[in-house]
N, C-alpha and C positions, 0 to 999 in steps of 0.2 A: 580218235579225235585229239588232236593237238590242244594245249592249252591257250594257243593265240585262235583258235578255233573256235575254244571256248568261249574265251572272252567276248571274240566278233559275233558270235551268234549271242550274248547276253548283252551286248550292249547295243544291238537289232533290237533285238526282243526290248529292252530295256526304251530306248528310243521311240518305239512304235508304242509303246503301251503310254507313255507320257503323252505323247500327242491325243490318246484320246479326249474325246471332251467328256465334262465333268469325272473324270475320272479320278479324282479327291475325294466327292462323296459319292460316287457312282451306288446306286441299291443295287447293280449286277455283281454278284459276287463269281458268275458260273458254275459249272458242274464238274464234279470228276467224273470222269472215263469212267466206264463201269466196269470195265476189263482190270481195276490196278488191285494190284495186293495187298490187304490190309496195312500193308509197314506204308503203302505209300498216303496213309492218312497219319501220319504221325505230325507234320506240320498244321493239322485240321485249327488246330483252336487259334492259326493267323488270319483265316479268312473273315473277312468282316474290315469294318472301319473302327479304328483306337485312338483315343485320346492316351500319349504317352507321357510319361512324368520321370523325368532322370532325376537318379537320387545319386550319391556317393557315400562312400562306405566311411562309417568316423572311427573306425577302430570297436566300436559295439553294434554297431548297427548301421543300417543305412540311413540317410537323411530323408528330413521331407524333399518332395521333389522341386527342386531348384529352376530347371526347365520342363519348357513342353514344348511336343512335339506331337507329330501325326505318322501312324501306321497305317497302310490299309493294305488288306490281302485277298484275292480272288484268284480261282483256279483258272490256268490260260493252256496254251497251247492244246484247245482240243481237249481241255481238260488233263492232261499229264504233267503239267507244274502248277505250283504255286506259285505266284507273282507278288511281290509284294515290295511298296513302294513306300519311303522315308522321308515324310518332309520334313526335314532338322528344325530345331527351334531357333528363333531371333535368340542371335546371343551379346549381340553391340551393333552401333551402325555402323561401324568400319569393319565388320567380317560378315559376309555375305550367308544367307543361308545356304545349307546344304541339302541338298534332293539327290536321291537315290532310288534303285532297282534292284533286288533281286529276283532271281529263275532259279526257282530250288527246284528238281528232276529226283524221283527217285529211283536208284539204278536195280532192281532185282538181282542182276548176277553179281553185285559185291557185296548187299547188303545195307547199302551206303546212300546216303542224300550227294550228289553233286547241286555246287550252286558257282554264281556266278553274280559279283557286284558289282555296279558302275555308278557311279556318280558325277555331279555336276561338279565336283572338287578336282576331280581328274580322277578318284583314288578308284580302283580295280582289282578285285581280287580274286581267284579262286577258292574256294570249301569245301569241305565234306562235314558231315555230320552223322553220327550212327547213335541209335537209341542202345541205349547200356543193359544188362541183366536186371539191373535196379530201376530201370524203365524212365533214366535220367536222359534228355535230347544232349548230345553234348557237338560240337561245333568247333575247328580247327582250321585254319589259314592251310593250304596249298602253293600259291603262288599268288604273288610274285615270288616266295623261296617261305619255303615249311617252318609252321613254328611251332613250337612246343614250350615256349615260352608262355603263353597267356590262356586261360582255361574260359572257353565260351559256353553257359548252359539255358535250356530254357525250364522256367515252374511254372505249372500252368496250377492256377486255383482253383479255379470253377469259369462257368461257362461266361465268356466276354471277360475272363482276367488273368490277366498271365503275364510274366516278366523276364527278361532277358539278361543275364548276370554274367560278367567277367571281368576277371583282373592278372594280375600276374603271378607265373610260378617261379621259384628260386631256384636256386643250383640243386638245393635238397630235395627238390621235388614240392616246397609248401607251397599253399594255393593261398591267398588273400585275394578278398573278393575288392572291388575296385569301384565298378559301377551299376547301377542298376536301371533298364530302364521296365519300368514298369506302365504296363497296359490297359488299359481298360473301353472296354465297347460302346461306341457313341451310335446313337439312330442313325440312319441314313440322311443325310442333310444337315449333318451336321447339329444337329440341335442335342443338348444335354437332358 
């Protein structure tokens, strides 16, 4: 499969899942397959509805979180991906928010997470992601053209809290973390 392949089957996929209704606090989260391989629960602790909070990084640490936003993650296709959709936070009245899709698939004969993002901004990308020896998620751009420029990771804390961490690498290889957006598990309907 092609990577224009790709994209048009994620941004199907992506399209058709937005259209559901209440699909924001949907209580369906789905079921995995019961045929997949243990590595393909490794995105497990997205499923669910998240209150998100972006923090940035001050040189010691991350900030309280500045914005919010909404995650929510449910198994689709039959059970063989994770789905999981980004409602961006209000950030001024003259930029719109951003909503978003991904289709993360995990592939057994690479080893490997394939995903695929589409949003409302236009922006589109291809990913992969592979769990490390150190048992770290870590996440990398594909296309539109490869980078190795910016280190994507996730930490998961405990059950309903987890965060999504990336900033940029130098010519030397050093990693400086950038942003954080951190997660945490809201009831079904929304309520705190």
């Amino acid at each position: 499969m092609t990577i224009k392949h790709l994209i048009a089957a994620g941004a199907v996929a992506a399209s058709a899942f937005w259209a559901l209704p209440g699909a924001a606090q949907s209580c369906d989260f789905g079921a995995p397959a019961a045929d997949l391989p243990p590595e393909a629960h490794q995105f497990d602790f997205m499923i669910g509805n998240f209150r998100v909070e972006a923090r940035q990084w001050t040189g010691e640490d991350f900030s309280t979180g500045y914005l919010e936003a909404e995650w929510n993650g449910r198994w689709g296709l039959d059970g063989r991906a994770v789905i999981d959709e980004w409602f961006g936070p209000e950030v001024s009245p003259d930029r719109p928010r951003v909503f978003g899709a991904n289709v993360r698939y995990y592939n057994a004969e690479t080893g490997r997470w394939s995903m695929v993002w589409q949003a409302t901004n236009g922006a589109a990308s291809v990913l992969e992601a592979e769990q490390g020896e150190d048992g770290v998620l870590r996440m990398w751009q594909v296309y539109p053209e490869p980078t190795s420029e910016r280190q994507i990771w996730f930490e998961v804390y405990g059950p309903g809290h987890w965060a999504r961490i990336d900033g940029p690498v130098d010519e030397e290889g050093n990693f400086t973390p950038q942003y954080k957006l951190e997660s945490h598990a809201v009831p079904c309907g929304g309520e705190d």
